[in-house]
Backbone as XML, in Angstrom:
<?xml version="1.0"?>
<chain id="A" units="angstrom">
  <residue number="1" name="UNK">
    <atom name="N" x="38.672" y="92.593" z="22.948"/>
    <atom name="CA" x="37.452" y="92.166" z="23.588"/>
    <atom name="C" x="36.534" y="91.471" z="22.598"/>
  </residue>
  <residue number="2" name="UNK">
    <atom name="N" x="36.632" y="91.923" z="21.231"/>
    <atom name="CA" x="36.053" y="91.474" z="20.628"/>
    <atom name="C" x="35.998" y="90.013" z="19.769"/>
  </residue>
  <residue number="3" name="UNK">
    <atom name="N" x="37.570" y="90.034" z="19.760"/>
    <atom name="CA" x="38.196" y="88.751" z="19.522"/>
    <atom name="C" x="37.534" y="87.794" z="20.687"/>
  </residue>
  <residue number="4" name="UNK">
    <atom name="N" x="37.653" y="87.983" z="22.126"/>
    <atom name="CA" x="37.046" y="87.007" z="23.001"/>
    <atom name="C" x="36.209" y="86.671" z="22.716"/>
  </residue>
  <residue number="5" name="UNK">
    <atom name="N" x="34.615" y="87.407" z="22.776"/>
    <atom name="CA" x="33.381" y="86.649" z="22.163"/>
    <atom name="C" x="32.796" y="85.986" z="21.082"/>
  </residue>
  <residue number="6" name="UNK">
    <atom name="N" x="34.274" y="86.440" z="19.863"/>
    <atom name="CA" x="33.538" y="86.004" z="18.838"/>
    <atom name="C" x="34.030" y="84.400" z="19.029"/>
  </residue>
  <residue number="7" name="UNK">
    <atom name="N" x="35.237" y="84.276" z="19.583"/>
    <atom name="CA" x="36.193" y="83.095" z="19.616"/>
    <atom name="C" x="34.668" y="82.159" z="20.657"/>
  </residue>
  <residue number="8" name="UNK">
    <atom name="N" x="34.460" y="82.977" z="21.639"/>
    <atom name="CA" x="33.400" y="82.077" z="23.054"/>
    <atom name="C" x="31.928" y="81.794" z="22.036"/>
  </residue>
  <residue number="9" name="UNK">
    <atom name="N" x="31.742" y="82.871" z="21.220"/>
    <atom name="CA" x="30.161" y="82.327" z="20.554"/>
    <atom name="C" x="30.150" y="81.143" z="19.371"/>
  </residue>
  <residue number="10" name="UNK">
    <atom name="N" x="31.710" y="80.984" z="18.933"/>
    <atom name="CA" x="32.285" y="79.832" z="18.021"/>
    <atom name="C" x="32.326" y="78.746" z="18.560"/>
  </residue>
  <residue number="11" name="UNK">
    <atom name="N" x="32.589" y="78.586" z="19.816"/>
    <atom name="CA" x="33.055" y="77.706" z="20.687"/>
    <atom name="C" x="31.796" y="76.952" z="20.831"/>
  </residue>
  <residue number="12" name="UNK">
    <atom name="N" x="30.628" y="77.998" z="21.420"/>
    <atom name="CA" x="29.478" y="77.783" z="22.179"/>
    <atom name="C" x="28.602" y="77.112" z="20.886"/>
  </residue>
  <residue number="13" name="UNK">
    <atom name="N" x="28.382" y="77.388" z="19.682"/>
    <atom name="CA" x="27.745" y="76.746" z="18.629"/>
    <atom name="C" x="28.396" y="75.551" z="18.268"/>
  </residue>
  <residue number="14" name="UNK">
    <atom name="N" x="29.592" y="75.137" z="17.867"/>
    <atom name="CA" x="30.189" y="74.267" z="17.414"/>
    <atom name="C" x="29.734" y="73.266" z="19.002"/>
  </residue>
  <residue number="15" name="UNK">
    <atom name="N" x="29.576" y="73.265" z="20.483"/>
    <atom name="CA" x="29.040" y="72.434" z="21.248"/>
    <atom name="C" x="27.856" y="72.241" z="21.141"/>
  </residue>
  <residue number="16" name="UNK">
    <atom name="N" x="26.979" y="73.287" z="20.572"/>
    <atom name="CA" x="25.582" y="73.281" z="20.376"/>
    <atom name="C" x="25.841" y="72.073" z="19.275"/>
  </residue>
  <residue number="17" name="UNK">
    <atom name="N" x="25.897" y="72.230" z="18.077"/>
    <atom name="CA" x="25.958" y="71.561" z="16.727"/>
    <atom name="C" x="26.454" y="69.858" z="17.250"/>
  </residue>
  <residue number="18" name="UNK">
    <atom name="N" x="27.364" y="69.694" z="17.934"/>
    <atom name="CA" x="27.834" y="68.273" z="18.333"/>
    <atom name="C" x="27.067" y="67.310" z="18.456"/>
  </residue>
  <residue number="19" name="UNK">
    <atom name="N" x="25.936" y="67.439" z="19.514"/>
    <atom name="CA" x="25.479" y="66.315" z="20.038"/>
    <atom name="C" x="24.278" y="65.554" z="18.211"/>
  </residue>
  <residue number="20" name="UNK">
    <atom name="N" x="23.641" y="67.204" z="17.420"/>
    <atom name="CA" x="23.178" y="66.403" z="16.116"/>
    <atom name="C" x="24.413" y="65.706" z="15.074"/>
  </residue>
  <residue number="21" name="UNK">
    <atom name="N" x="25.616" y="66.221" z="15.093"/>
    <atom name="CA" x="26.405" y="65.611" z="13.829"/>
    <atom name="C" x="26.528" y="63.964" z="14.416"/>
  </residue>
  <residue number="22" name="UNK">
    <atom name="N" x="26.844" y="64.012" z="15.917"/>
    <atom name="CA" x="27.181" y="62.944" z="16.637"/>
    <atom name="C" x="25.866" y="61.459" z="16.365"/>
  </residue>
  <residue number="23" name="UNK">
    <atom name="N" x="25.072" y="62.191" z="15.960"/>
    <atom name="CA" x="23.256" y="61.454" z="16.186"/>
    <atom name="C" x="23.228" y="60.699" z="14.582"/>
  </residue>
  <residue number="24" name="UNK">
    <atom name="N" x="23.901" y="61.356" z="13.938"/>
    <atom name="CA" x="23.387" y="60.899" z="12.265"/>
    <atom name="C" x="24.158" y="59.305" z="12.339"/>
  </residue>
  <residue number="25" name="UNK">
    <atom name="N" x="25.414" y="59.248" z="12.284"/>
    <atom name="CA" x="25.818" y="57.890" z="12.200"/>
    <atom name="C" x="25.069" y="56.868" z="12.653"/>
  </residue>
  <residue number="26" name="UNK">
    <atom name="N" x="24.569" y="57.013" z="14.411"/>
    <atom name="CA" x="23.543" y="56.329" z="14.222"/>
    <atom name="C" x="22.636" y="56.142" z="13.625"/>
  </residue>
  <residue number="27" name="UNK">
    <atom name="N" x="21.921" y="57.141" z="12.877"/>
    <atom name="CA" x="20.814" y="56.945" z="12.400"/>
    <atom name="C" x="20.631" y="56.047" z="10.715"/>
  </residue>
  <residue number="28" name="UNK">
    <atom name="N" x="21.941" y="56.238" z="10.664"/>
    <atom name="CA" x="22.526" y="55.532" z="9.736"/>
    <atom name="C" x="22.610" y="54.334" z="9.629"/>
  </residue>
  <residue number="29" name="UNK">
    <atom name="N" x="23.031" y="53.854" z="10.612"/>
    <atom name="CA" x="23.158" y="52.312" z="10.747"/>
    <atom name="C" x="22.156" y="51.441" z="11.203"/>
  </residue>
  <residue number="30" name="UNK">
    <atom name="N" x="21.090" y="52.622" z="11.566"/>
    <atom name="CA" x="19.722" y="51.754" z="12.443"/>
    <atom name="C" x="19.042" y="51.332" z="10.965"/>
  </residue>
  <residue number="31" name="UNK">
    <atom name="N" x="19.106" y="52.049" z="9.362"/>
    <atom name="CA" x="18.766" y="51.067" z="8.146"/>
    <atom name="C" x="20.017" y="50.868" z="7.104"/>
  </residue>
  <residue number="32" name="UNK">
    <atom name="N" x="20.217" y="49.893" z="6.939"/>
    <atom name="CA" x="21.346" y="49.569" z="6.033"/>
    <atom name="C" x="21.308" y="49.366" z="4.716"/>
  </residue>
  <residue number="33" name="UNK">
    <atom name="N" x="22.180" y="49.628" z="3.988"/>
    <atom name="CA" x="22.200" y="50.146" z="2.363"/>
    <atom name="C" x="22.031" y="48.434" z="2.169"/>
  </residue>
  <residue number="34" name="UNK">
    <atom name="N" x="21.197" y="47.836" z="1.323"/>
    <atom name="CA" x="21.282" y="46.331" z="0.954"/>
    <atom name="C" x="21.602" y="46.165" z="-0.555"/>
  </residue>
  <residue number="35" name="UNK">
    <atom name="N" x="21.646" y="47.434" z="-1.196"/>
    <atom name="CA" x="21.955" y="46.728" z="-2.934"/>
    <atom name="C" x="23.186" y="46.156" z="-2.693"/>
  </residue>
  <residue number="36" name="UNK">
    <atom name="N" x="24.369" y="46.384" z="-2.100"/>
    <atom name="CA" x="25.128" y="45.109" z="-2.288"/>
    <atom name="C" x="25.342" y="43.823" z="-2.061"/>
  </residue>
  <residue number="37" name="UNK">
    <atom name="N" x="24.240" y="43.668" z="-1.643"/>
    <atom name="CA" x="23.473" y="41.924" z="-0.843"/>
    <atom name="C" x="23.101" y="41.569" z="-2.446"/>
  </residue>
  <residue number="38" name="UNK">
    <atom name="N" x="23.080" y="42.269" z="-3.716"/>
    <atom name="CA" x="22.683" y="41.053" z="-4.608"/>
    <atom name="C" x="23.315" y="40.278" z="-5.057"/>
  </residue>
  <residue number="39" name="UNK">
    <atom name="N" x="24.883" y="40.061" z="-4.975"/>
    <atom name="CA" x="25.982" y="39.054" z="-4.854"/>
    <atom name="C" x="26.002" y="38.591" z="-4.142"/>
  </residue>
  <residue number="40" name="UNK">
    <atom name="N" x="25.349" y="38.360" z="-3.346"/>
    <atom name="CA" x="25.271" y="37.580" z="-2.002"/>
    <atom name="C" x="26.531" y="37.361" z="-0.979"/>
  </residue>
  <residue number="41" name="UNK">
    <atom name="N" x="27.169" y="38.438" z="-1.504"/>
    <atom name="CA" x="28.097" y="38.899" z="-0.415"/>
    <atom name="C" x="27.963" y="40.265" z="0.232"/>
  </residue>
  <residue number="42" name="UNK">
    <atom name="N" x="27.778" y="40.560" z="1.657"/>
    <atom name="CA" x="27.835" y="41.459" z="2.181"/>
    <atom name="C" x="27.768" y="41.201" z="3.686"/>
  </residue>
  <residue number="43" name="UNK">
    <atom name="N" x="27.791" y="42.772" z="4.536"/>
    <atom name="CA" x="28.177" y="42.731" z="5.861"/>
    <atom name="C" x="27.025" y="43.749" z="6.598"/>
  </residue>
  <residue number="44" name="UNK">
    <atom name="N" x="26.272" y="43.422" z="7.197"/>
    <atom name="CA" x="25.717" y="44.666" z="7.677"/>
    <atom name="C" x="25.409" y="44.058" z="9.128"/>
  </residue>
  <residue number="45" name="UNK">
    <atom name="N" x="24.211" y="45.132" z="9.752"/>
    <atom name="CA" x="23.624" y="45.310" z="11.287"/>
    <atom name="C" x="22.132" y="45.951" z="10.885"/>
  </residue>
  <residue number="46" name="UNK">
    <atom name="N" x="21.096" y="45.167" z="11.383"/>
    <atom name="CA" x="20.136" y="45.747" z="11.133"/>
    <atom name="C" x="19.506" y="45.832" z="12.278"/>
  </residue>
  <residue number="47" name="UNK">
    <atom name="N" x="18.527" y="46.330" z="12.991"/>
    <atom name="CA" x="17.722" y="46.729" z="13.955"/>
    <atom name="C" x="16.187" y="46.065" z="13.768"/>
  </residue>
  <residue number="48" name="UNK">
    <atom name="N" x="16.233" y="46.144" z="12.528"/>
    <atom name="CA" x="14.134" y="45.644" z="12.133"/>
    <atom name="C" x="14.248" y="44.294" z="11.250"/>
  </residue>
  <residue number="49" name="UNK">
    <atom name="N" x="13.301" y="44.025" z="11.109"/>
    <atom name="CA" x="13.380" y="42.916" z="9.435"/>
    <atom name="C" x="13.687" y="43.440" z="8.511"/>
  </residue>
  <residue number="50" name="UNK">
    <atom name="N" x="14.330" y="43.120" z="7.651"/>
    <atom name="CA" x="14.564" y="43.369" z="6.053"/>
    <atom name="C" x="14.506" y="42.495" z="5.454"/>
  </residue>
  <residue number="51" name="UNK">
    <atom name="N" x="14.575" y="42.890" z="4.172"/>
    <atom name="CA" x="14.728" y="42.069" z="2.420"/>
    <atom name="C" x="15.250" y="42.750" z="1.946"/>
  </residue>
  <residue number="52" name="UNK">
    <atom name="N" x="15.858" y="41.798" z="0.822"/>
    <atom name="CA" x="16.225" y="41.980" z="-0.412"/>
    <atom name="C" x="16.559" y="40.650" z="-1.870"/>
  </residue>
  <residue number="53" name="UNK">
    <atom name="N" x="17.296" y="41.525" z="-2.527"/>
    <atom name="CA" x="16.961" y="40.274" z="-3.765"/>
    <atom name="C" x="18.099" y="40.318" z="-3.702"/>
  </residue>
  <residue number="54" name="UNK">
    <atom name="N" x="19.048" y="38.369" z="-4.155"/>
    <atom name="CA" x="19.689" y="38.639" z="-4.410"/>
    <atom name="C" x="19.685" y="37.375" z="-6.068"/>
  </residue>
  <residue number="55" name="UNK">
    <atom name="N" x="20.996" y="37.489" z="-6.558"/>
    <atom name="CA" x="21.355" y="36.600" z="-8.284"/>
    <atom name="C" x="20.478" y="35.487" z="-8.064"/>
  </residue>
  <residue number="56" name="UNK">
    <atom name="N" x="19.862" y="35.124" z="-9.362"/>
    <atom name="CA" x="19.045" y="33.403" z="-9.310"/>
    <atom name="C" x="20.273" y="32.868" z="-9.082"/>
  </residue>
  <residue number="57" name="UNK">
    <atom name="N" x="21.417" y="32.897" z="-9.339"/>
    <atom name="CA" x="22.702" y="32.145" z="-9.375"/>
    <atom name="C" x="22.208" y="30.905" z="-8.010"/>
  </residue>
  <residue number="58" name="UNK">
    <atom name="N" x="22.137" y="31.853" z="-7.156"/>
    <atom name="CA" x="21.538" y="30.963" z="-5.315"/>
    <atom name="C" x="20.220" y="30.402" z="-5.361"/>
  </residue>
  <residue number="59" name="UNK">
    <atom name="N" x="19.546" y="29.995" z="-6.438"/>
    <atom name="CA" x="18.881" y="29.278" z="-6.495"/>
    <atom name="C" x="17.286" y="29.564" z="-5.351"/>
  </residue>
  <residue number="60" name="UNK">
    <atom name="N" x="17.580" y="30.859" z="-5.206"/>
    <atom name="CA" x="16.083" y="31.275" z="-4.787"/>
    <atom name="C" x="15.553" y="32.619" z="-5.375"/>
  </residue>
  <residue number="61" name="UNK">
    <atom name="N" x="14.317" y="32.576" z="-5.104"/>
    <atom name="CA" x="13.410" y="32.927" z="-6.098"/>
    <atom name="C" x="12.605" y="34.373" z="-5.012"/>
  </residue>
  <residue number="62" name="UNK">
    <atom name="N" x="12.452" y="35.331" z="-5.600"/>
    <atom name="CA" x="11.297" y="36.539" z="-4.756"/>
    <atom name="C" x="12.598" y="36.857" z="-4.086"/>
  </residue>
  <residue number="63" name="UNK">
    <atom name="N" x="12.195" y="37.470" z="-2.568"/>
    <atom name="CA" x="13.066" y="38.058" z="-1.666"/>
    <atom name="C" x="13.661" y="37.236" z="-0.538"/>
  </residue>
  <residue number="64" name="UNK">
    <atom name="N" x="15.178" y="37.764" z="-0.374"/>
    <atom name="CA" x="15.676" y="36.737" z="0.690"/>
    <atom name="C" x="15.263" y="37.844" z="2.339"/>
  </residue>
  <residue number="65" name="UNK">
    <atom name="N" x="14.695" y="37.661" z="3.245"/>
    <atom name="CA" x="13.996" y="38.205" z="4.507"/>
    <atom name="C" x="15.070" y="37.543" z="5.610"/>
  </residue>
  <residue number="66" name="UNK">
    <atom name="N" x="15.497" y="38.559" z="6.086"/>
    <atom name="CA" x="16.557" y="38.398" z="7.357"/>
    <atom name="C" x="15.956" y="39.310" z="9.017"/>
  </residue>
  <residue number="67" name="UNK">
    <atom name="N" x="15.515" y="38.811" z="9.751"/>
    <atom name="CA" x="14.967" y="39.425" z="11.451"/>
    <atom name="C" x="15.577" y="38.551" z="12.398"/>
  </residue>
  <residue number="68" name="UNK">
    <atom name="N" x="15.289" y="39.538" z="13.500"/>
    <atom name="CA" x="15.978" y="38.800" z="15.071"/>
    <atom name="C" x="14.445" y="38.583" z="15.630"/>
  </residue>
  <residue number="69" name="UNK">
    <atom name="N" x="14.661" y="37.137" z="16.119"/>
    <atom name="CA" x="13.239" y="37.158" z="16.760"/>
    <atom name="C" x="14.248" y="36.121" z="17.939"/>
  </residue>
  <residue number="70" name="UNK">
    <atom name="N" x="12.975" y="35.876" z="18.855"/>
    <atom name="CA" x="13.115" y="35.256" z="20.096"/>
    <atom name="C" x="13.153" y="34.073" z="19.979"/>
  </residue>
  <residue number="71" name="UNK">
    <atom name="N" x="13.532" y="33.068" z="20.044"/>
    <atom name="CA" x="13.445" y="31.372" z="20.183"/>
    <atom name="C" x="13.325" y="30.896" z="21.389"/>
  </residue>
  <residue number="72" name="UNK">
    <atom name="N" x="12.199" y="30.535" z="22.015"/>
    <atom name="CA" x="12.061" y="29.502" z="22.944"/>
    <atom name="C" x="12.759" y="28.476" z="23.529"/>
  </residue>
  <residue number="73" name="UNK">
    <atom name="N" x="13.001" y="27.906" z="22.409"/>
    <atom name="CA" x="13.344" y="26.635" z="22.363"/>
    <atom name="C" x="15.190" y="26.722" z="23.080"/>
  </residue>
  <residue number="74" name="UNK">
    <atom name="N" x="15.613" y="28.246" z="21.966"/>
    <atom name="CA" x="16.722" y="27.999" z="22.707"/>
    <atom name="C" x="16.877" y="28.938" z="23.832"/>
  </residue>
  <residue number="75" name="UNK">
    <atom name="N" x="15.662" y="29.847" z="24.074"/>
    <atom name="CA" x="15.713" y="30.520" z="25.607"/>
    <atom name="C" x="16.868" y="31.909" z="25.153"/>
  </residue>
  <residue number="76" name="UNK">
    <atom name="N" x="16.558" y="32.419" z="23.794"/>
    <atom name="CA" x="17.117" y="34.004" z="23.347"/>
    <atom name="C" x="17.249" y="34.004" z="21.891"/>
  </residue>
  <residue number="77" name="UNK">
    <atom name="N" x="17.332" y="35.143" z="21.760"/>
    <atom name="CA" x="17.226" y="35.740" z="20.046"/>
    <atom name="C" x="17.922" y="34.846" z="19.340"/>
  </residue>
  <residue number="78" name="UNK">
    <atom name="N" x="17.676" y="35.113" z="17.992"/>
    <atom name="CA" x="18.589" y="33.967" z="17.008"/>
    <atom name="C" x="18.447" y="35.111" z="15.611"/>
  </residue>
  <residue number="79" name="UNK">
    <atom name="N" x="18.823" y="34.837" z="14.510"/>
    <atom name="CA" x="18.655" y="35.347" z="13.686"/>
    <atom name="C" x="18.033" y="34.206" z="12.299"/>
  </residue>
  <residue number="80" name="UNK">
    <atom name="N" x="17.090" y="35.059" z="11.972"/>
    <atom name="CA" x="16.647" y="33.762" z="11.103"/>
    <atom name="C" x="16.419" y="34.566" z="9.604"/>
  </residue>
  <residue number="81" name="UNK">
    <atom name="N" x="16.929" y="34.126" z="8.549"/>
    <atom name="CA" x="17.055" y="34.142" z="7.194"/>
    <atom name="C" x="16.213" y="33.004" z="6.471"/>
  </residue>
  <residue number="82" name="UNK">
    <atom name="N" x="14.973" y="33.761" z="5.853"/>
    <atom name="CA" x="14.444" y="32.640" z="4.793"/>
    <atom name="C" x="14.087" y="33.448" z="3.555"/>
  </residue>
  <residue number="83" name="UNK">
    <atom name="N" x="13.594" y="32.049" z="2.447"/>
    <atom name="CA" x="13.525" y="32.939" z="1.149"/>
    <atom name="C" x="12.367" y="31.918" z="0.687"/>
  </residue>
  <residue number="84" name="UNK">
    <atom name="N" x="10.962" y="32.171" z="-0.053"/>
    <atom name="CA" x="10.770" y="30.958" z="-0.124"/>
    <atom name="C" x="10.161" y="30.135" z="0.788"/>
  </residue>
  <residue number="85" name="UNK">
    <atom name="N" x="10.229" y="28.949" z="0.314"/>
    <atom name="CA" x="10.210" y="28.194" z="1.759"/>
    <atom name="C" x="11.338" y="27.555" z="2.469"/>
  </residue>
  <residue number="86" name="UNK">
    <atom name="N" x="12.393" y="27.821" z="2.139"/>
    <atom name="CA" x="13.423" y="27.904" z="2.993"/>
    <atom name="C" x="14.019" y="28.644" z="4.127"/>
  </residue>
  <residue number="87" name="UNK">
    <atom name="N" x="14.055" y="28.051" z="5.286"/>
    <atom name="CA" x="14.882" y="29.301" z="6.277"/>
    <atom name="C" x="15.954" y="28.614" z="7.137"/>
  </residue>
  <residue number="88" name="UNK">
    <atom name="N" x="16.357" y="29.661" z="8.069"/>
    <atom name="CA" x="17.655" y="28.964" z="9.099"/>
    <atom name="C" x="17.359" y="29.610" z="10.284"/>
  </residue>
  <residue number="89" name="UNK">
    <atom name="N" x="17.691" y="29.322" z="10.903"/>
    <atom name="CA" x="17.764" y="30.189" z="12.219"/>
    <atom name="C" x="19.400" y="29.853" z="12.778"/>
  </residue>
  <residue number="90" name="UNK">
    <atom name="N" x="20.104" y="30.933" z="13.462"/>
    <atom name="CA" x="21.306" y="30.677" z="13.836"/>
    <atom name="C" x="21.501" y="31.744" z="15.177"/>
  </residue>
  <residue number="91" name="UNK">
    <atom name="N" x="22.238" y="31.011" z="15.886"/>
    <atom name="CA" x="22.687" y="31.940" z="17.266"/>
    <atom name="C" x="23.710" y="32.282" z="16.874"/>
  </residue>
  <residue number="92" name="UNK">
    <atom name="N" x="24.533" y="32.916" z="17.853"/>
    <atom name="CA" x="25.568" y="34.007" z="17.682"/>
    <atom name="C" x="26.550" y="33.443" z="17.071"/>
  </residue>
  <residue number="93" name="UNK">
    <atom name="N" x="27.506" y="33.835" z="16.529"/>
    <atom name="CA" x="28.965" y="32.909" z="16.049"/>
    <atom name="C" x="28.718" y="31.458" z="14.945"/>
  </residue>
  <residue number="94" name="UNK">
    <atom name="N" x="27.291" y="31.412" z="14.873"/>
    <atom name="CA" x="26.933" y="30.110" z="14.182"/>
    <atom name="C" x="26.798" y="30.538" z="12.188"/>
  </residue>
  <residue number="95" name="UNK">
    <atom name="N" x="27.141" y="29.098" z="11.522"/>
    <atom name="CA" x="26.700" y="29.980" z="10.307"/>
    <atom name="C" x="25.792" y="28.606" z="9.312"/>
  </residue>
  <residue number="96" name="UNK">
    <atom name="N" x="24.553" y="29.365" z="8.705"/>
    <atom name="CA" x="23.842" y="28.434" z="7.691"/>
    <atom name="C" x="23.827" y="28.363" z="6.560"/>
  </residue>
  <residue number="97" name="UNK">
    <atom name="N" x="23.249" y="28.250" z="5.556"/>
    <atom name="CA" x="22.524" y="28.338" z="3.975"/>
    <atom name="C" x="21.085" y="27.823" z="3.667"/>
  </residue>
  <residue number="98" name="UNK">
    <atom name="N" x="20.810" y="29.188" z="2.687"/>
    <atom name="CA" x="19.136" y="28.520" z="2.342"/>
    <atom name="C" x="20.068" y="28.833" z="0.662"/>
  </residue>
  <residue number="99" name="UNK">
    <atom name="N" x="19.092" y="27.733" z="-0.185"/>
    <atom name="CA" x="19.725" y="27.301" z="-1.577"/>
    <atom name="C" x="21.290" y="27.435" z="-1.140"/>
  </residue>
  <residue number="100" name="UNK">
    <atom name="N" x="21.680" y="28.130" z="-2.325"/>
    <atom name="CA" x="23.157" y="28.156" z="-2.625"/>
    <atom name="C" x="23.869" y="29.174" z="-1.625"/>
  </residue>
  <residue number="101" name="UNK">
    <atom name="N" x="23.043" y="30.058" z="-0.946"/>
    <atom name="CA" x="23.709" y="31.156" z="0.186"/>
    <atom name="C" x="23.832" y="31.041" z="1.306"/>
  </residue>
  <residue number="102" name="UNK">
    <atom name="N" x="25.170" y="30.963" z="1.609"/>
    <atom name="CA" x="25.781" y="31.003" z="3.157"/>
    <atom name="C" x="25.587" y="31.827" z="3.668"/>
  </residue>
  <residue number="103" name="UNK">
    <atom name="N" x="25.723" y="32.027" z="5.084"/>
    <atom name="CA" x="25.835" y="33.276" z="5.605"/>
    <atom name="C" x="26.304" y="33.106" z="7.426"/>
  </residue>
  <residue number="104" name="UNK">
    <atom name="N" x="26.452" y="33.891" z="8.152"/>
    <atom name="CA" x="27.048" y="34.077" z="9.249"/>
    <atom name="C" x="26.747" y="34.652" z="10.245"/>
  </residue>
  <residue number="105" name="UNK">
    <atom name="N" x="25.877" y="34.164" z="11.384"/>
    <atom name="CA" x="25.721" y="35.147" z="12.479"/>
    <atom name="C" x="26.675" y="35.816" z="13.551"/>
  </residue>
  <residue number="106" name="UNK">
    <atom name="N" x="27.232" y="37.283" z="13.099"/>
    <atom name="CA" x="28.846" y="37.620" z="13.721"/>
    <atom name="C" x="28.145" y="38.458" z="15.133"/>
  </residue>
  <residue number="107" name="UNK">
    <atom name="N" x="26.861" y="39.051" z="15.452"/>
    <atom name="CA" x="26.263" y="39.239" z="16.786"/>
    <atom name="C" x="25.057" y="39.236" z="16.685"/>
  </residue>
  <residue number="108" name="UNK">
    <atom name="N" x="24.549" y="39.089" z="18.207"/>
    <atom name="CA" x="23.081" y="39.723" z="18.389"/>
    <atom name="C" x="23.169" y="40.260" z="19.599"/>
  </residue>
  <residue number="109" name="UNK">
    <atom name="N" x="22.588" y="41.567" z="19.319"/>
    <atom name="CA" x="22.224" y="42.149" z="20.766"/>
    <atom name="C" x="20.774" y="42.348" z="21.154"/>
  </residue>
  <residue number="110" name="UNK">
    <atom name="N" x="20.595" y="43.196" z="22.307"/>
    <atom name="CA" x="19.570" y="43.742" z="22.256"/>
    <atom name="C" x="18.834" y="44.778" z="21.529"/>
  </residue>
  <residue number="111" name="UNK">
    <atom name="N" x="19.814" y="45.579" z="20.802"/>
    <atom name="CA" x="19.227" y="46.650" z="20.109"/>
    <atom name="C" x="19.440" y="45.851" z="18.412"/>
  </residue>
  <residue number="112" name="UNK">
    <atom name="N" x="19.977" y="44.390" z="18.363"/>
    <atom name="CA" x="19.696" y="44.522" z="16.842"/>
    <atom name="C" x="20.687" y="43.181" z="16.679"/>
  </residue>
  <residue number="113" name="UNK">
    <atom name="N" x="21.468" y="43.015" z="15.128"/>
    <atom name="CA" x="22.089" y="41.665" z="15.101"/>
    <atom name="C" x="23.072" y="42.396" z="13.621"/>
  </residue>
  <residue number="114" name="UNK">
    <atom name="N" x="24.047" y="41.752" z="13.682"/>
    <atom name="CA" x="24.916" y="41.695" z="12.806"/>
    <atom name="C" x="25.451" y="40.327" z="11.956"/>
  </residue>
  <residue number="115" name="UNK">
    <atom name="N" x="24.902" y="40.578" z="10.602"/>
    <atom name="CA" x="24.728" y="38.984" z="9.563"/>
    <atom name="C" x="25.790" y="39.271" z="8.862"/>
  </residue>
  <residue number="116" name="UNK">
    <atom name="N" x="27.178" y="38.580" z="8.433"/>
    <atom name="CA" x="27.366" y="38.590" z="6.650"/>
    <atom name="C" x="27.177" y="37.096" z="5.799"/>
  </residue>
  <residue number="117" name="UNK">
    <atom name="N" x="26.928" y="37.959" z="4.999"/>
    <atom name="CA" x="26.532" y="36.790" z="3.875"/>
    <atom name="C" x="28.068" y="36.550" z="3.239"/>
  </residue>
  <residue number="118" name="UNK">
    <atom name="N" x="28.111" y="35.534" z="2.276"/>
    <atom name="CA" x="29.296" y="35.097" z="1.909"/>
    <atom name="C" x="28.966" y="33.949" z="0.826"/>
  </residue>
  <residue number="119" name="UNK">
    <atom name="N" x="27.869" y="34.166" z="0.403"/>
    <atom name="CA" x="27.948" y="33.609" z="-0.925"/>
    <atom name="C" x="27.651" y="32.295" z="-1.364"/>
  </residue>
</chain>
């Protein structure tokens, strides 16, 4: 008998515990690790605006600033990367450069956008 409950109160916590272990990944990915953006290669998904720095090698200077904002013009989000006074704006599948850094718009959704850079 005793074996039953301890086995049912194991059971019953480990479902309790699920739905937080399940919650962190997201919470994870809603800010993204950027020190490896200073080679100006990397892959992420961000949710808000960010920065970061990356090598003078790319020929810009202070912080490179990556957000999803709305465009009018083209009637939905875009992702726009500037540094400087340089920027781009790009829709989905499209790819630009400010100085020497490429980069790639691989989605945008509603909850956020997915960039890699490439150098």
């Amino acid at each position: 008998m005793h074996r039953k409950a301890l086995t049912a109160l194991t059971l019953a916590c480990a479902l309790l515990a699920a739905p937080a272990l399940a919650a962190s990944p997201a919470a994870a990915a809603a800010k993204p690790s950027l020190r490896g953006c200073y080679d100006g290669k990397c892959k992420f998904t961000f949710t808000k605006p960010v920065k970061f720095r990356v090598a003078r090698k790319y020929g810009l200077s202070g912080w490179v600033h990556v957000a999803k904002q709305y465009n009018e013009m083209a009637g939905a989000d875009v992702i726009v990367v500037w540094s400087g006074g340089s920027s781009a704006y790009l829709g989905e599948g499209t790819s630009g450069g400010i100085g020497e850094l490429d980069f790639r718009a691989l989605s945008i959704t509603g909850q956020g956008a997915t960039i890699r850079f490439t150098g």
